[in-house]
Kinemage of the C-alpha trace (Angstrom):
@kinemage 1
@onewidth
@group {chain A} dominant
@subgroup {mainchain}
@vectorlist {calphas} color= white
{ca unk a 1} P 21.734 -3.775 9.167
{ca unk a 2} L 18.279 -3.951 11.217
{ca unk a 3} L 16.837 -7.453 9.356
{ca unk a 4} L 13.576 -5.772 8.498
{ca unk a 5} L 15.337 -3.693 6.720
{ca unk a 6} L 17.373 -6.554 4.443
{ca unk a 7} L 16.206 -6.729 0.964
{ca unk a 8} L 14.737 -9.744 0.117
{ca unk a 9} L 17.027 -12.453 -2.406
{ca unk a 10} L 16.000 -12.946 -6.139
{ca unk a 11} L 14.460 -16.505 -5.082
{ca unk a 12} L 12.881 -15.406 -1.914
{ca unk a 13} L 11.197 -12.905 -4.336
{ca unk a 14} L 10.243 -15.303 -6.934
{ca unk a 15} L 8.922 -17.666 -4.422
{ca unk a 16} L 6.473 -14.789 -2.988
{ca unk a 17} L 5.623 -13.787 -6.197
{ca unk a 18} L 4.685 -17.494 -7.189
{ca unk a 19} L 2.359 -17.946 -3.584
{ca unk a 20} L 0.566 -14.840 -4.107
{ca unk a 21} L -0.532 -15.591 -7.795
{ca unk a 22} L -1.876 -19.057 -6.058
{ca unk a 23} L -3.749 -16.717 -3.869
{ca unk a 24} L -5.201 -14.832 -6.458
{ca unk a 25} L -2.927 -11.556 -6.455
{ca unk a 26} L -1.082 -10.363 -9.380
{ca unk a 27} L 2.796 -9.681 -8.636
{ca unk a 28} L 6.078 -8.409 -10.332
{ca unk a 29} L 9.373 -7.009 -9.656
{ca unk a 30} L 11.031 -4.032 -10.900
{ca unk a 31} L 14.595 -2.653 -10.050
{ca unk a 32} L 13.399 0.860 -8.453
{ca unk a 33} L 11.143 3.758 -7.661
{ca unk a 34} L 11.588 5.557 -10.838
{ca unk a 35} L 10.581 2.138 -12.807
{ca unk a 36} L 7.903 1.285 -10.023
{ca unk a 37} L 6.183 4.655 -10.816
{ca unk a 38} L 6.410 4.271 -14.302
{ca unk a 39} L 4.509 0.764 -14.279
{ca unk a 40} L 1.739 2.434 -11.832
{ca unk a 41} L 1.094 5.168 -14.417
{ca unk a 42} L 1.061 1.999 -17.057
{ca unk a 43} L -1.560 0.101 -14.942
{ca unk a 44} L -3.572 2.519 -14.420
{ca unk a 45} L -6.271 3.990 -17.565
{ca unk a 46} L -6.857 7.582 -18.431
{ca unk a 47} L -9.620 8.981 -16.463
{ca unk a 48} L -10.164 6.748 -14.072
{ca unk a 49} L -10.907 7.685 -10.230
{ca unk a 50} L -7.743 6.847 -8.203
{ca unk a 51} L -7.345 7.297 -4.474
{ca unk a 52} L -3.545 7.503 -3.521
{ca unk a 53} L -3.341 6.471 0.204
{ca unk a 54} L -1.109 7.650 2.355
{ca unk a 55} L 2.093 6.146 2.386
{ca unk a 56} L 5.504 7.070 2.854
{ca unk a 57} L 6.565 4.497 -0.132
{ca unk a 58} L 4.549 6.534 -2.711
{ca unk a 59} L 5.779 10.132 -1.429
{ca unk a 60} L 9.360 8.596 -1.542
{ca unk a 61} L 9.034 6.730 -5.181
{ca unk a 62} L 6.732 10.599 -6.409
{ca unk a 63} L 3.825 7.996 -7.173
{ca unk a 64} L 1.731 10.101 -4.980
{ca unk a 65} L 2.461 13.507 -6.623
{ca unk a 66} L 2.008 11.792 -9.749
{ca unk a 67} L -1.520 11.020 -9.473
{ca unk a 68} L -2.559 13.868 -7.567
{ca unk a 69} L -0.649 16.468 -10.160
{ca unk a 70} L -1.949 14.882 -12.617
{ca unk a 71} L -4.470 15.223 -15.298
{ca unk a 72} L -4.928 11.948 -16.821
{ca unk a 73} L -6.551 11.270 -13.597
{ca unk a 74} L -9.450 12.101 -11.391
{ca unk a 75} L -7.854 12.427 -7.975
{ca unk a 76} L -10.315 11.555 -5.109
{ca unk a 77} L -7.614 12.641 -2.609
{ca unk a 78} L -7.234 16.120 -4.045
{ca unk a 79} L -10.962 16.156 -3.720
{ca unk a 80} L -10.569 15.618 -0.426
{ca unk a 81} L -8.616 17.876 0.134
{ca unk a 82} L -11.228 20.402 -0.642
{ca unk a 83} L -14.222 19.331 1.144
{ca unk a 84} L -15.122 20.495 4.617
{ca unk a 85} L -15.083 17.249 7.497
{ca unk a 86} L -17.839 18.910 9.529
{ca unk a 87} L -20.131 19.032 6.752
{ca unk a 88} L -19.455 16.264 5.067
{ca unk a 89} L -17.860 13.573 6.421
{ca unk a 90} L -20.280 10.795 5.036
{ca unk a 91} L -19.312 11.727 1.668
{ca unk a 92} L -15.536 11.571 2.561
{ca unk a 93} L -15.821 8.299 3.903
{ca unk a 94} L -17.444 6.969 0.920
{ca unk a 95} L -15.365 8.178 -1.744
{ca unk a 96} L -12.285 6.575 0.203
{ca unk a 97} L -13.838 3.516 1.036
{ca unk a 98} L -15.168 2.845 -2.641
{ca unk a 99} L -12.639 4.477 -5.195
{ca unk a 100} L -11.997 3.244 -8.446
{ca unk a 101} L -8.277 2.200 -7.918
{ca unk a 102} L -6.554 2.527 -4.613
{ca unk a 103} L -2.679 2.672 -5.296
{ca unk a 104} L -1.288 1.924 -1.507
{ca unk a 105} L 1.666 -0.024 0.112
{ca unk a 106} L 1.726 -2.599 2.858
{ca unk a 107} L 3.980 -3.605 6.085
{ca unk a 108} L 4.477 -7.179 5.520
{ca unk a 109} L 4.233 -9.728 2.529
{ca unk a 110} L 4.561 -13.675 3.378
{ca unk a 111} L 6.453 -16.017 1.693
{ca unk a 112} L 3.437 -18.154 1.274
{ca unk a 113} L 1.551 -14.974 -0.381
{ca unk a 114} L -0.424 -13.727 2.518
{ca unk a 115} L -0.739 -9.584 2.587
{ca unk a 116} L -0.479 -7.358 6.313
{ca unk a 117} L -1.349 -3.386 6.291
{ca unk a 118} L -1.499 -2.076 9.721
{ca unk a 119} L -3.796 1.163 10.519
{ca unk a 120} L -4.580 3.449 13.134
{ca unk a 121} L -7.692 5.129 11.984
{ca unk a 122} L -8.419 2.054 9.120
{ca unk a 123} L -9.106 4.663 6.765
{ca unk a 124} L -7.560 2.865 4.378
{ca unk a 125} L -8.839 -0.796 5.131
{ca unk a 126} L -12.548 -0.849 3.545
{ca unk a 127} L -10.721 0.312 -0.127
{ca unk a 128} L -7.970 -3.160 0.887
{ca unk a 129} L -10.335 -5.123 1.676
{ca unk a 130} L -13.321 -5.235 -0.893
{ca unk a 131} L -14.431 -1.745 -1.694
{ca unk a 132} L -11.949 -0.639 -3.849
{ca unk a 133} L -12.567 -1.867 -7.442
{ca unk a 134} L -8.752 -2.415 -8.291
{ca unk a 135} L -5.928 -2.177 -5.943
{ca unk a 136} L -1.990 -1.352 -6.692
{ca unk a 137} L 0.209 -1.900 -4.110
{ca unk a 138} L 4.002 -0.333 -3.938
{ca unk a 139} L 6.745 -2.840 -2.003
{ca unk a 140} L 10.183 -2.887 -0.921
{ca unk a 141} L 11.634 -6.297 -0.762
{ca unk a 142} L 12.690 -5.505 2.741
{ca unk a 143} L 8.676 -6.188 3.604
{ca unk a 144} L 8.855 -9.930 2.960
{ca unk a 145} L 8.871 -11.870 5.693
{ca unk a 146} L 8.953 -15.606 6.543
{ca unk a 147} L 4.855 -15.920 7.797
{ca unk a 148} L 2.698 -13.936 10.026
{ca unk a 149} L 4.083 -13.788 12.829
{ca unk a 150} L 7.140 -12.904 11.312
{ca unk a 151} L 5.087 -10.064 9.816
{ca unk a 152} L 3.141 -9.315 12.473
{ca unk a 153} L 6.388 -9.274 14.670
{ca unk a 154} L 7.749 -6.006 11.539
{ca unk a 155} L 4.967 -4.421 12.278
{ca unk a 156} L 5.229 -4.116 16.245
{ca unk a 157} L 9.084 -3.559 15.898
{ca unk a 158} L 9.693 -2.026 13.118
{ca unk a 159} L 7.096 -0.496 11.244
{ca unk a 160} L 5.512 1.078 14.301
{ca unk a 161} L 7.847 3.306 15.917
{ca unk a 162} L 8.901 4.925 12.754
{ca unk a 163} L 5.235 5.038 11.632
{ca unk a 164} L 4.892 6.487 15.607
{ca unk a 165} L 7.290 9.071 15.080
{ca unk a 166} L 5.826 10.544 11.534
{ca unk a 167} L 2.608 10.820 12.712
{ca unk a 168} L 3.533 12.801 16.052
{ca unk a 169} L 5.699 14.917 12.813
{ca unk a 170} L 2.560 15.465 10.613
{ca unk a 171} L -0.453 15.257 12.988
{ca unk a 172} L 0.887 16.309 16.326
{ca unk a 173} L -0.206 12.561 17.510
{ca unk a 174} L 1.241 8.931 18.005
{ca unk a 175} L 0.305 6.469 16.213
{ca unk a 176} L -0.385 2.527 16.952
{ca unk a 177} L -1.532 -0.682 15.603
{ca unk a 178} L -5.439 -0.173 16.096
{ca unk a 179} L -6.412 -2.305 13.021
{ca unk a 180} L -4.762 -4.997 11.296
{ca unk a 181} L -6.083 -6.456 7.823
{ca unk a 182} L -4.626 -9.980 6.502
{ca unk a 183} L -5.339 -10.835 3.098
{ca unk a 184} L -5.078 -14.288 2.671
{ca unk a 185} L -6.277 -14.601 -0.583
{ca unk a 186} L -8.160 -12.516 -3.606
{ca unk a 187} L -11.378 -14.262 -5.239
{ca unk a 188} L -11.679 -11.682 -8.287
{ca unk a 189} L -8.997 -12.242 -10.667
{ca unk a 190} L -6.655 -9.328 -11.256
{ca unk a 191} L -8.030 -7.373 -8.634
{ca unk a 192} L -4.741 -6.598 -6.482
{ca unk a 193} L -0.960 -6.312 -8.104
{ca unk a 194} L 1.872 -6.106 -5.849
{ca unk a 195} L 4.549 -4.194 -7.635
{ca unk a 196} L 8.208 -5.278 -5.251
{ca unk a 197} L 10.873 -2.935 -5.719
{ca unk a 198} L 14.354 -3.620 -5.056
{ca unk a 199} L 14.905 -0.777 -2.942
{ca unk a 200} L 14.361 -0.279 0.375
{ca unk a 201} L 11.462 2.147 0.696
{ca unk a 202} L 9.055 2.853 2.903
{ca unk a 203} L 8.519 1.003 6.119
């Protein structure tokens, strides 16, 4: 088996999960997908604005049809989905940078707690880094890693052909590591939980 690709141990697991609450980020461990959506859908309060990012993790776990589907929810993705780029790109930006909740998944998780998503447009980034007002993140265990340049080393080898070869799939273009945000730690309590599934989803 590829080693990115190897699940993480019970202890390695418990050992992230204990760095990142140091660092300020919430984190727990479910068994799979099914449970990992359920606990999403727990976390997150009727009516609230939630941007789903793009992510393979949440297609594959149905997170992402979830939210968007449904009604408990104001989706700012579906919405979109229904406005016009030309006209009003501004707008766009801002509701993606700024939602309520972002619900997301990452490339890489350190052993001492430390967080990599990798981007090509960094649409997603401003939401990560400070503008979204509560974040859920979706893991496989296969994403923790050692330190960063173990993580940085997934993301060149691992993360980004595959991630290469879906966009080329859904865009018509390549994709590539154009932006790279690190979260070393969270200063507002409860801001960011990590949810690590035992599976290996996502990439």
């Amino acid at each position: 088996m590829n080693q990115w690709m190897q699940l993480a141990s019970d202890q390695k697991i418990e050992r992230t999960i204990s760095s990142l609450k140091a660092n300020g980020i919430d984190a727990l461990v479910v068994e799979n997908g099914e449970e990992a959506k359920k606990k999403v859908l727990e976390l997150l309060p009727d009516g609230a604005e939630v941007m789903s990012m793009t992510s393979v993790t949440l297609d594959t776990t149905g997170i992402s049809k979830e939210i968007q589907d449904s009604e408990r929810f104001y989706s700012a993705r579906k919405k979109l989905f229904s406005m016009d780029y030309k006209t009003q790109s501004a707008e766009m930006r801002r509701l993606g940078a700024a939602p309520e909740y972002a619900v997301g998944s990452v490339h890489a998780v350190t052993e001492d707690g430390k967080i990599l998503v990798a981007s090509a447009s960094g649409s997603q980034l401003p939401a990560y880094a400070y503008g979204a007002g509560r974040i859920i993140f979706v893991i496989g265990t296969q994403k923790v890693v050692k330190n960063l340049d173990e993580g940085i080393k997934r993301i060149y080898e691992y993360v980004l052909p595959l991630e290469d070869e879906r966009a080329i799939k859904a865009y018509g273009v390549g994709s590539g590591v154009n932006k790279l945000l690190i979260i070393n730690k969270e200063a507002m309590p409860g801001r960011i939980t990590l949810i690590f599934v035992k599976e290996n989803i996502g990439f």
